[in-house]
SEPAVEX-494874 format. One record per residue: residue in three letters; x negated, y, z of N, C-alpha, C in turn. Coordinates in steps of 0.1 Angstrom, whole numbers, padded with zeros to 4 digits, always signed. Example, Ala and Ser with C-alpha at 12.3 -4.5 7.8 and 13.67 -1.06 7.14 Angstrom:
! residues 2
ALA-0132-0057+0078-0123-0045+0078-0132-0033+0078
SER-0128-0022+0071-0137-0011+0071-0129+0000+0079
! end
This chain:
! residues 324
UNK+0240+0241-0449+0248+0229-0453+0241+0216-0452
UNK+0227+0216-0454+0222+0205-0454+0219+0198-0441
UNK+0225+0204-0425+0223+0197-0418+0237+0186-0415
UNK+0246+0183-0426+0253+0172-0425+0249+0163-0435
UNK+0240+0161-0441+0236+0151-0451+0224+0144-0452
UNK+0209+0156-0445+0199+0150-0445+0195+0141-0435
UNK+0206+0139-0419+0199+0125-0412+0205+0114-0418
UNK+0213+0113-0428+0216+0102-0434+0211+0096-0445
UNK+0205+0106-0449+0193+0103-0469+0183+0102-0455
UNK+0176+0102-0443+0168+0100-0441+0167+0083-0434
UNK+0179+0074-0436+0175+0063-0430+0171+0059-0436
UNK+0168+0055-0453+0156+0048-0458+0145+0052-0456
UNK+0138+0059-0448+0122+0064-0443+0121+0056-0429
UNK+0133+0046-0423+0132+0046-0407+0132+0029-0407
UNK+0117+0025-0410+0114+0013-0409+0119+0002-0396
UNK+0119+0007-0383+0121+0001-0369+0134+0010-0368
UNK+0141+0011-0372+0157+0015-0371+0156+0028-0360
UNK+0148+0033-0353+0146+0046-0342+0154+0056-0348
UNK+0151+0058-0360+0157+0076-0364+0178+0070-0368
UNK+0175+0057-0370+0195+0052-0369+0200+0055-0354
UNK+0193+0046-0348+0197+0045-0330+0199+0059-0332
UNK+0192+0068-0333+0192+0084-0325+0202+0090-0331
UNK+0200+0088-0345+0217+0093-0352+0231+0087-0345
UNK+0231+0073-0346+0243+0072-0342+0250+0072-0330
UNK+0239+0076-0318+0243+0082-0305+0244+0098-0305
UNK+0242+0102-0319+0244+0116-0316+0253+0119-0319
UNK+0263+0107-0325+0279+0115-0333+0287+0110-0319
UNK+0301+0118-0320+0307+0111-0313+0318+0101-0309
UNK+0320+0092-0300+0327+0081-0302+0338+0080-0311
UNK+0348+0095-0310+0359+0096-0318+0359+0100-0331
UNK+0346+0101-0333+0350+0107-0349+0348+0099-0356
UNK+0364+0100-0366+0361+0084-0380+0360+0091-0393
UNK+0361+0080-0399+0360+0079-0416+0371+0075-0425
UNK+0370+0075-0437+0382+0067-0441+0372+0053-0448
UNK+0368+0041-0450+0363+0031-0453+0375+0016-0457
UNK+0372+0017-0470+0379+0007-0474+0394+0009-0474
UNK+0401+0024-0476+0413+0024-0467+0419+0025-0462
UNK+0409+0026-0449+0412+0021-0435+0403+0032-0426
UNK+0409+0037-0417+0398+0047-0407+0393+0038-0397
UNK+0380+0043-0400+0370+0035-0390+0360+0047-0383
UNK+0355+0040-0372+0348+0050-0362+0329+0052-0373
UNK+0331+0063-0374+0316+0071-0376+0304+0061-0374
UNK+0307+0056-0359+0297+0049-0354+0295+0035-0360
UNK+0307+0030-0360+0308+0013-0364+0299+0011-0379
UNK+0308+0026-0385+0303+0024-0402+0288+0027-0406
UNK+0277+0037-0396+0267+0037-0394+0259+0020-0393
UNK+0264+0014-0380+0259+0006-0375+0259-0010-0386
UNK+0267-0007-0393+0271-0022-0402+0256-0019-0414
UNK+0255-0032-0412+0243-0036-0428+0245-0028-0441
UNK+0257-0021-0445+0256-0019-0458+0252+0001-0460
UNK+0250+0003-0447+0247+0019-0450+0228+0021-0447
UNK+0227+0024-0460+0212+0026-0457+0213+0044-0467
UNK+0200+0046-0474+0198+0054-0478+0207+0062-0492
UNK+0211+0053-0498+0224+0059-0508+0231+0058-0505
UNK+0238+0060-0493+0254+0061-0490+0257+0076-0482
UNK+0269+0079-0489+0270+0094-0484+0281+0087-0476
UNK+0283+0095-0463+0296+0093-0454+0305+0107-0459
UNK+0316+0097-0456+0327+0110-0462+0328+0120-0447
UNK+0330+0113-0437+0333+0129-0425+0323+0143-0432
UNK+0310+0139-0431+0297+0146-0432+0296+0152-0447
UNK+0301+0145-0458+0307+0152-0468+0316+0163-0469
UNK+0325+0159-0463+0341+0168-0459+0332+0178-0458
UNK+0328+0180-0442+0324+0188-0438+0314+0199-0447
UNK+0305+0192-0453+0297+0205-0459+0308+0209-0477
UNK+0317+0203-0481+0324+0206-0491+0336+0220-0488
UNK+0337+0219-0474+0350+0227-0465+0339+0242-0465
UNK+0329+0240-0461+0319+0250-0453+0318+0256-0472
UNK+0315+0250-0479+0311+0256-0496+0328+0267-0501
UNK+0337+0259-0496+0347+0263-0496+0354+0279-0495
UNK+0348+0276-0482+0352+0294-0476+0349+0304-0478
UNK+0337+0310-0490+0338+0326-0492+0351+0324-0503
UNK+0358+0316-0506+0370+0315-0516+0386+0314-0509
UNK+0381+0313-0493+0394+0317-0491+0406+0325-0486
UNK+0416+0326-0490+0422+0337-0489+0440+0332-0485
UNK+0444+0325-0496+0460+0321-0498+0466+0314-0484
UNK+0458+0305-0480+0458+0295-0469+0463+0299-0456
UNK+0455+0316-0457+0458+0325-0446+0470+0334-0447
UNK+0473+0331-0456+0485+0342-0462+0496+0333-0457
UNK+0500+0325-0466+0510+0318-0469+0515+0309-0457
UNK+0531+0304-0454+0531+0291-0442+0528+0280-0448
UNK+0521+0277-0442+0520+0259-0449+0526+0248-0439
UNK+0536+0238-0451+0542+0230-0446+0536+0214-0446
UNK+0536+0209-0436+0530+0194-0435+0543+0184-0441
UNK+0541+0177-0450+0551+0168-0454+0543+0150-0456
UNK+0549+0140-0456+0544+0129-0461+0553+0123-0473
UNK+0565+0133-0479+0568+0130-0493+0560+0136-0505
UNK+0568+0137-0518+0564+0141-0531+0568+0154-0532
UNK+0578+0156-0526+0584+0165-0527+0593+0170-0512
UNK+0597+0182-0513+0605+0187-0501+0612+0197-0504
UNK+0626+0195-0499+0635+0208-0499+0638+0218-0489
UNK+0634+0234-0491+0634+0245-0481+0649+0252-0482
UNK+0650+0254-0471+0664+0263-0470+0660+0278-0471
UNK+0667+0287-0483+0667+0301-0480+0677+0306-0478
UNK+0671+0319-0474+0686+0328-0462+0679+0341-0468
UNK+0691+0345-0472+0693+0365-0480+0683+0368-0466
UNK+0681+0381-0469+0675+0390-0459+0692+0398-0460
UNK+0690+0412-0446+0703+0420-0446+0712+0415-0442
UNK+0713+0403-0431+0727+0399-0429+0727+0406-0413
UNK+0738+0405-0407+0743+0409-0398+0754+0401-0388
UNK+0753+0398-0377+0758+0394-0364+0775+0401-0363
UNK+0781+0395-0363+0793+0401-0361+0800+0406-0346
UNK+0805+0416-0348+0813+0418-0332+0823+0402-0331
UNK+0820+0406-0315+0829+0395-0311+0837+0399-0294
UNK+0849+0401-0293+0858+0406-0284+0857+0399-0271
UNK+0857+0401-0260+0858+0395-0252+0862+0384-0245
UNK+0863+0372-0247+0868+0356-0240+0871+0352-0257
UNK+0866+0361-0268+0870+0356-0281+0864+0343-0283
UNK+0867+0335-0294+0855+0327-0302+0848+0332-0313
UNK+0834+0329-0306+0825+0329-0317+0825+0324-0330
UNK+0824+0333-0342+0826+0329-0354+0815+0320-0356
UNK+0814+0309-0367+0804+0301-0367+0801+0302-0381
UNK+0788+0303-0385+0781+0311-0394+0780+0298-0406
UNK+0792+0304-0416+0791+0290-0428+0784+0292-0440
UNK+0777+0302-0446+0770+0310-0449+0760+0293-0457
UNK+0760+0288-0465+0752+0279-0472+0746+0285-0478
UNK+0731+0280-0474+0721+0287-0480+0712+0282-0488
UNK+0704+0286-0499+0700+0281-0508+0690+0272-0507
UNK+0686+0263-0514+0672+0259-0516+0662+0261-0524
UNK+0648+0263-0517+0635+0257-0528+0629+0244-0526
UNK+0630+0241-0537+0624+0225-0538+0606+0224-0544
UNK+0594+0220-0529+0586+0220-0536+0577+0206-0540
UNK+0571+0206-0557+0567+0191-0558+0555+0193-0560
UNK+0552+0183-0552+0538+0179-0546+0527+0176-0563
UNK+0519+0179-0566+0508+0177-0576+0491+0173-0565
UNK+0485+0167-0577+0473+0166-0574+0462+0169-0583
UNK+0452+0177-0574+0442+0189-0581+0427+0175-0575
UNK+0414+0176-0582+0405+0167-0576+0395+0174-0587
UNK+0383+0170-0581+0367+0176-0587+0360+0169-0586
UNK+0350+0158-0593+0341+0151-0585+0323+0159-0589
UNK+0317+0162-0582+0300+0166-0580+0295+0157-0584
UNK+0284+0160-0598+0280+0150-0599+0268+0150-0593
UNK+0263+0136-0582+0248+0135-0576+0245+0122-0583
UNK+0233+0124-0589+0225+0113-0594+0217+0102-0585
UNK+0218+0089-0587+0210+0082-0578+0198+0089-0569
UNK+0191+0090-0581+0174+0095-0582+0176+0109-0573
UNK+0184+0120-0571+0185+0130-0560+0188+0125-0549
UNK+0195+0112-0541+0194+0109-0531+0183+0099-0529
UNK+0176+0094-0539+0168+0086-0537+0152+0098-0535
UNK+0148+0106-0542+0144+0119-0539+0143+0126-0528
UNK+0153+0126-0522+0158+0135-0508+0159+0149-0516
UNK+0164+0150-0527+0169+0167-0531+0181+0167-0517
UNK+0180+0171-0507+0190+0172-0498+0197+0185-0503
UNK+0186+0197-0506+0197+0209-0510+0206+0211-0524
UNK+0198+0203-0528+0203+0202-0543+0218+0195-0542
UNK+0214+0181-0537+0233+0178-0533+0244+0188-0523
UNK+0235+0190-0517+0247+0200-0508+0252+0215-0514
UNK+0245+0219-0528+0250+0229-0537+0259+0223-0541
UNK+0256+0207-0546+0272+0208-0558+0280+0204-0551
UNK+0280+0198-0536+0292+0196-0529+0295+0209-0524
UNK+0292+0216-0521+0295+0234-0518+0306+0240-0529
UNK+0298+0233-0544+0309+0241-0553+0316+0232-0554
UNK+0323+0221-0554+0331+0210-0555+0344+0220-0544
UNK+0339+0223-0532+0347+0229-0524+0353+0242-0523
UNK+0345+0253-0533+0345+0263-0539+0357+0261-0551
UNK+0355+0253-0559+0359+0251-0575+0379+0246-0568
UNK+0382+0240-0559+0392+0234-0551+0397+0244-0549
UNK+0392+0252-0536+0401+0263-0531+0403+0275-0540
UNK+0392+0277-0552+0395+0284-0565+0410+0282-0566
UNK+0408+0268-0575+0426+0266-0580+0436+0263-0568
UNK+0434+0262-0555+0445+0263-0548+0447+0279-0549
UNK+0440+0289-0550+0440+0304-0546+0453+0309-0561
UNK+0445+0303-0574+0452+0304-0588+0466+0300-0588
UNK+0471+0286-0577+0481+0282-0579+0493+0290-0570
UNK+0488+0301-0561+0496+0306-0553+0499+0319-0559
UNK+0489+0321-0564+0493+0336-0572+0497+0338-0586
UNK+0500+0325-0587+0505+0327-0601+0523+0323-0600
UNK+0526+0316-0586+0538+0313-0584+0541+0328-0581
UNK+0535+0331-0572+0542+0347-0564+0539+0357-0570
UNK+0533+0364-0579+0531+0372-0588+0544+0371-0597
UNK+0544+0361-0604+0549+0355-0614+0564+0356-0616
UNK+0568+0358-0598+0584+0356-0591+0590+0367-0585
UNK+0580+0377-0583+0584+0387-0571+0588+0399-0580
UNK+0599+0404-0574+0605+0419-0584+0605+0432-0576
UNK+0600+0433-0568+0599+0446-0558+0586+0450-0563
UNK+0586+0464-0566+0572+0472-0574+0571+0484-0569
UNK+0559+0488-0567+0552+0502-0561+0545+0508-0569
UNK+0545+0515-0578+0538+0520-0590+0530+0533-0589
UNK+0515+0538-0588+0510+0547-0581+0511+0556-0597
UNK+0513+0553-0604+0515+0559-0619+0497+0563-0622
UNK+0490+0560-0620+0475+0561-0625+0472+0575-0617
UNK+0477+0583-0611+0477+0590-0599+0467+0586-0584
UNK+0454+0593-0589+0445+0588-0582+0448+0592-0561
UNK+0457+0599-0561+0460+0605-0551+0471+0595-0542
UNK+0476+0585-0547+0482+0576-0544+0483+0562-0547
UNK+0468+0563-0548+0464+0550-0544+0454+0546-0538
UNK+0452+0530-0534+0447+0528-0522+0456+0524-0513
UNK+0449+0532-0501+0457+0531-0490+0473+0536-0488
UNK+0473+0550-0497+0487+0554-0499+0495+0547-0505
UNK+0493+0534-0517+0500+0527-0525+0501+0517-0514
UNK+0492+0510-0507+0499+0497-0492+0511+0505-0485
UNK+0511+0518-0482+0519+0520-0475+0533+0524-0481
UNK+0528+0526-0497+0541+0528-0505+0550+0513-0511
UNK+0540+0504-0508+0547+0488-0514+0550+0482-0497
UNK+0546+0491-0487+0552+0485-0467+0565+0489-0471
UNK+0571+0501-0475+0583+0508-0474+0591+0501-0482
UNK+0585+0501-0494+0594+0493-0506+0598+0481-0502
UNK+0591+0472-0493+0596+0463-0487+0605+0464-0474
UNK+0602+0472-0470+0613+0478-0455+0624+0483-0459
UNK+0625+0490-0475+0642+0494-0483+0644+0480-0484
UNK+0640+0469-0490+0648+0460-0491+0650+0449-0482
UNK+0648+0454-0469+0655+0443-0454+0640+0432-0455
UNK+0630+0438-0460+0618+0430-0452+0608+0434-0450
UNK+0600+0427-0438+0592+0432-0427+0575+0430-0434
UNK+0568+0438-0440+0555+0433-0446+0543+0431-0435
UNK+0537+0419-0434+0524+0418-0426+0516+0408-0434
UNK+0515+0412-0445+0503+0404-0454+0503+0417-0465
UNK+0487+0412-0470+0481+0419-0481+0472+0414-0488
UNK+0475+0409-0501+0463+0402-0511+0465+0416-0523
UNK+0448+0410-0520+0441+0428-0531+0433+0414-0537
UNK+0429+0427-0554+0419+0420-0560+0404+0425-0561
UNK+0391+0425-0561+0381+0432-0554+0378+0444-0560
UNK+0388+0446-0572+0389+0465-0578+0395+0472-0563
UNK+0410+0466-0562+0416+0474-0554+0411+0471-0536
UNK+0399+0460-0536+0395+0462-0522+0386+0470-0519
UNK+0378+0473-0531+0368+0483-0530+0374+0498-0530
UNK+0387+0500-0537+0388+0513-0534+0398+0516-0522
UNK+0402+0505-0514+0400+0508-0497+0397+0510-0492
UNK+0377+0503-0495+0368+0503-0486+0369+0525-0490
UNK+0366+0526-0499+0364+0540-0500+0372+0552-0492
UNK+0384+0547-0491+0394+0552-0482+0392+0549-0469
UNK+0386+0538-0467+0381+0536-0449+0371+0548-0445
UNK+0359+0551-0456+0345+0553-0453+0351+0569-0453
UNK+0361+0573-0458+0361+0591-0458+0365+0595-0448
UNK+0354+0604-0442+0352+0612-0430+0365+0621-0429
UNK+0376+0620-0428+0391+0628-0428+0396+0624-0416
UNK+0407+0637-0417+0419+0633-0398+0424+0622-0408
UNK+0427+0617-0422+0438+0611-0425+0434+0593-0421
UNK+0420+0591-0419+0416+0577-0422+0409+0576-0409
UNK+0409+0567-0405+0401+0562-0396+0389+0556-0398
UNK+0376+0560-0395+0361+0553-0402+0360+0544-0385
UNK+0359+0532-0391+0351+0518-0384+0337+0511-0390
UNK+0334+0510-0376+0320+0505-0379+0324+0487-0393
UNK+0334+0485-0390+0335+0473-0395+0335+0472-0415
UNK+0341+0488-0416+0338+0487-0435+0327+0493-0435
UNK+0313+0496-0427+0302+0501-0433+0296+0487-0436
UNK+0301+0480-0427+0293+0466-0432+0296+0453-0439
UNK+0306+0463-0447+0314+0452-0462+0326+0444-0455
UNK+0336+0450-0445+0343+0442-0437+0357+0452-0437
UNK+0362+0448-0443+0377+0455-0446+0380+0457-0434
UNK+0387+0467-0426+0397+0466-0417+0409+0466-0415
UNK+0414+0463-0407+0431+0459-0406+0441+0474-0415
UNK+0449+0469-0423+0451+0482-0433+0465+0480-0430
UNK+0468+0489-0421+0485+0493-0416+0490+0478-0410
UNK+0479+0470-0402+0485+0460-0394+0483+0450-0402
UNK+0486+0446-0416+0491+0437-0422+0476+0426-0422
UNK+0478+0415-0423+0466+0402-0424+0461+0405-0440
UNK+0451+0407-0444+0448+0408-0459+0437+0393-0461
UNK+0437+0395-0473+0428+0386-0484+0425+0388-0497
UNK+0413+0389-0497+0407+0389-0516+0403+0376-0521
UNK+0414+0380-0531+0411+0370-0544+0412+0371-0556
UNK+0393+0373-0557+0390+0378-0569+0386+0368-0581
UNK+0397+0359-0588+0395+0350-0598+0409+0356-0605
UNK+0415+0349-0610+0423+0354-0624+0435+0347-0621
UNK+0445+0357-0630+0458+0354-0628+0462+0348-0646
UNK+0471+0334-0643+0467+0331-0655+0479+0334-0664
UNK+0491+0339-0659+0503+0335-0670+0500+0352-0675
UNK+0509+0357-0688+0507+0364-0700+0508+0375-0693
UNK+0523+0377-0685+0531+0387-0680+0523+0404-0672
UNK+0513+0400-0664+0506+0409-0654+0487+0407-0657
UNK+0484+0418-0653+0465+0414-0654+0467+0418-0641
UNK+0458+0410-0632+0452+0413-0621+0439+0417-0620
UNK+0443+0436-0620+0432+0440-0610+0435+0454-0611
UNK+0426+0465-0608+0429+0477-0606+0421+0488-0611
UNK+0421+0487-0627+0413+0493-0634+0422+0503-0644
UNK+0434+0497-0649+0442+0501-0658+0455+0506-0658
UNK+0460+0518-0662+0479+0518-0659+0486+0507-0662
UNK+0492+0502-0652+0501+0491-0650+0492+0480-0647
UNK+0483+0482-0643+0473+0465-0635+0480+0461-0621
UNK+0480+0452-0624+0489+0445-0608+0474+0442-0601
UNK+0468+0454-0591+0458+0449-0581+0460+0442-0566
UNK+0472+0447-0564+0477+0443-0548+0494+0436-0547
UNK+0491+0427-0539+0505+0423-0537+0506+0428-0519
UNK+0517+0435-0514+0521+0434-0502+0531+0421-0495
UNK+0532+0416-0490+0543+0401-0484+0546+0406-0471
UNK+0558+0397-0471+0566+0394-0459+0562+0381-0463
UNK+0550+0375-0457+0546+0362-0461+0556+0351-0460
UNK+0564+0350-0446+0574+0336-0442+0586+0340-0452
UNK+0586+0347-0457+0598+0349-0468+0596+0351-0481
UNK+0584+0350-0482+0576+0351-0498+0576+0344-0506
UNK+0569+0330-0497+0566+0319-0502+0560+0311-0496
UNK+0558+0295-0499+0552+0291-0488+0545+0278-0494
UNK+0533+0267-0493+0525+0257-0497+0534+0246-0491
UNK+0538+0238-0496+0538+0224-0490+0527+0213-0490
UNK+0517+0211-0481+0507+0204-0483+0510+0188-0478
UNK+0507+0180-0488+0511+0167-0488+0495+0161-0480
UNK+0486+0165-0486+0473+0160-0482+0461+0173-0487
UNK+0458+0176-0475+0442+0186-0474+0433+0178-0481
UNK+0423+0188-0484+0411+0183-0487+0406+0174-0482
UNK+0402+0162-0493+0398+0151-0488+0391+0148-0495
UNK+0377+0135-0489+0364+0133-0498+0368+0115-0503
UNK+0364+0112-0507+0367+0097-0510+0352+0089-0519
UNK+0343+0082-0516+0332+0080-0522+0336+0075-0538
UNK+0327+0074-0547+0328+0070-0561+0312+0065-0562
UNK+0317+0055-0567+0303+0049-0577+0303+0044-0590
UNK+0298+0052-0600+0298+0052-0613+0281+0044-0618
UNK+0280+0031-0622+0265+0022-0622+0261+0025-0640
UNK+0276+0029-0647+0271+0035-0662+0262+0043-0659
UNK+0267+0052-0654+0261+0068-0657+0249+0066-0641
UNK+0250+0057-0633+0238+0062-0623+0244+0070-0615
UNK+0251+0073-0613+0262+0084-0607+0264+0076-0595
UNK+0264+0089-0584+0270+0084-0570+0275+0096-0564
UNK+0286+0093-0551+0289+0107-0549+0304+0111-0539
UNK+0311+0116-0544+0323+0117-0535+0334+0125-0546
UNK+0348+0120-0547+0359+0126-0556+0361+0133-0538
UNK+0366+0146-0551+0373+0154-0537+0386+0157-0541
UNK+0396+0155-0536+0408+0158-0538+0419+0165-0531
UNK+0431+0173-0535+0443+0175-0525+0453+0171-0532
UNK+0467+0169-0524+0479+0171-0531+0487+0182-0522
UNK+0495+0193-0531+0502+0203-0527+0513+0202-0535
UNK+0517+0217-0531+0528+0221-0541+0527+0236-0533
UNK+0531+0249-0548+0531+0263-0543+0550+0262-0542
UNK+0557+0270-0541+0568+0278-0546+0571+0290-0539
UNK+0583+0295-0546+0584+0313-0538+0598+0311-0531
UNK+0600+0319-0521+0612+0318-0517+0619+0328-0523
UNK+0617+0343-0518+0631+0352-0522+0619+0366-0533
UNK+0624+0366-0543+0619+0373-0552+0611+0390-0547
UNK+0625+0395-0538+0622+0406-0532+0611+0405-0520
UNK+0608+0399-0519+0598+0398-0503+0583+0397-0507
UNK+0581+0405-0520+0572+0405-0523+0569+0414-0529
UNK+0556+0427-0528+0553+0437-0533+0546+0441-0544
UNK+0548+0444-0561+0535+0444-0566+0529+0460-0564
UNK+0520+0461-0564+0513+0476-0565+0508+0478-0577
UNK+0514+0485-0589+0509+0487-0601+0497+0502-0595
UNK+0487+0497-0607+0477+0510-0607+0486+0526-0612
! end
């Protein structure tokens, strides 16, 4: 991570401007920033009088906050995400189960009046700020900043992961219950929450486990049987594709009273199966974004990181829980 931050803590060492010149021909022409407001080119904002050794650029921020980001994510991959520039947005839902009518020959086509419902989702805003002290960019602790921007990006996609599973957990009524019956679960309980969703008119290709119930996949991968197939990819801590479906772990906590997430106990909710585009879906108003801060009380300098979204669920059944 620290190769987006240290040629920048290094222009106060570059007395004859040589190590700037070589930085700023090394970005390129199109990549901007947000400054004052306003996006400006990489280059220009390098090149102006006011960037010397305490100034973090936000692209180069982003970037190492996104990269801290990702052993946390999981929901992003699950879920559709919708691009909006309001507060809010309204989704149309449609039953699963419907059917196409006959239609007679030179007949007219029936025209499908069928109003369908809505979910309305409103946009919130979630933000972290890292704290970096003067004295560590003045220092050059390069790695030391690029940890707490790592967790700034970590701590973010945490609560975006919290906010999706607490909507869909929270909403979904279709259940697959292996009754503490060690013989059916695992891999037999994914295939028993695929079906549960196929009785009720939908198609499952997602799977969020929590790391009780991903480890005892991995165990079901690794057994030498006609029933399982062993790949090189779970000897080396790498789930493989489990009945087709896209999976994800996320192992942080489910917060409302109703369910514990994990797969330790009779009745623990470890696994959810989806028909993801009918599950539920993110409305993202604005992605992760860095924005600088300077606090001269506290000595503080740095970057707020922020998003604005919104979770909601679409249809209750399009969602599987897997009780232990």
């Amino acid at each position: 991570m620290t190769q987006y931050i240290r040629p920048f803590l290094e222009l106060g060492f570059d007395p004859d401007n040589s190590r700037k010149h070589q930085i700023v021909n090394s970005i390129p022409k199109e990549l901007t920033t947000v400054h004052n407001g306003k996006p400006v080119g990489v280059r220009e904002l390098l090149q102006a009088e006011g960037i010397n050794a305490t100034t973090l650029i936000q692209t180069e921020v982003l970037s190492t906050v996104i990269e801290g980001s990702q052993p946390a994510k999981c929901w992003r991959d699950i879920l559709p995400i919708f691009r909006t520039t309001s507060n809010s947005i309204r989704v149309p839902v449609i039953d699963a189960g419907r059917y196409a009518p006959d239609v007679a020959e030179g007949a007219e086509i029936p025209i499908d009046i069928t109003t369908p419902s809505a979910t309305t989702f409103t946009i919130k805003k979630t933000g972290v700020r890292p704290a970096i002290t003067r004295e560590m960019i003045e220092d050059g602790l390069v790695d030391v900043i690029a940890l707490e921007l790592g967790a700034a990006g970590l701590n973010m996609e945490n609560k975006f992961n919290q906010d999706c599973i607490n909507t869909i957990l929270a909403n979904c009524t279709t259940t697959y219950d292996c009754a503490t019956v060690a013989a059916t679960q695992g891999i037999k309980a994914v295939a028993g929450g695929y079906a549960a969703l196929a009785g009720a008119n939908w198609t499952a290709d997602a799977l969020v486990m929590c790391p009780g119930a991903m480890g005892r996949l991995m165990q079901d991968f690794l057994q030498v049987t006609a029933n399982y197939a062993v790949g090189t990819t779970a000897t080396s801590g790498i789930l493989p594709p489990v009945l087709g479906l896209r999976s994800g772990m996320y192992g942080g906590t489910y917060t409302g009273a109703t369910y514990t997430w994990r797969y330790t106990t009779d009745n623990d909710i470890g696994m959810l199966v989806l028909d993801s585009k009918k599950a539920g879906a993110v409305a993202m108003r604005r992605d992760m974004t860095v924005e600088q801060y300077d606090d001269p009380i506290r000595d503080l300098m740095g970057a707020s990181v922020t998003m604005r979204y919104g979770v909601n669920y679409f249809q209750p059944t399009a969602t599987c829980r897997i009780l232990f």
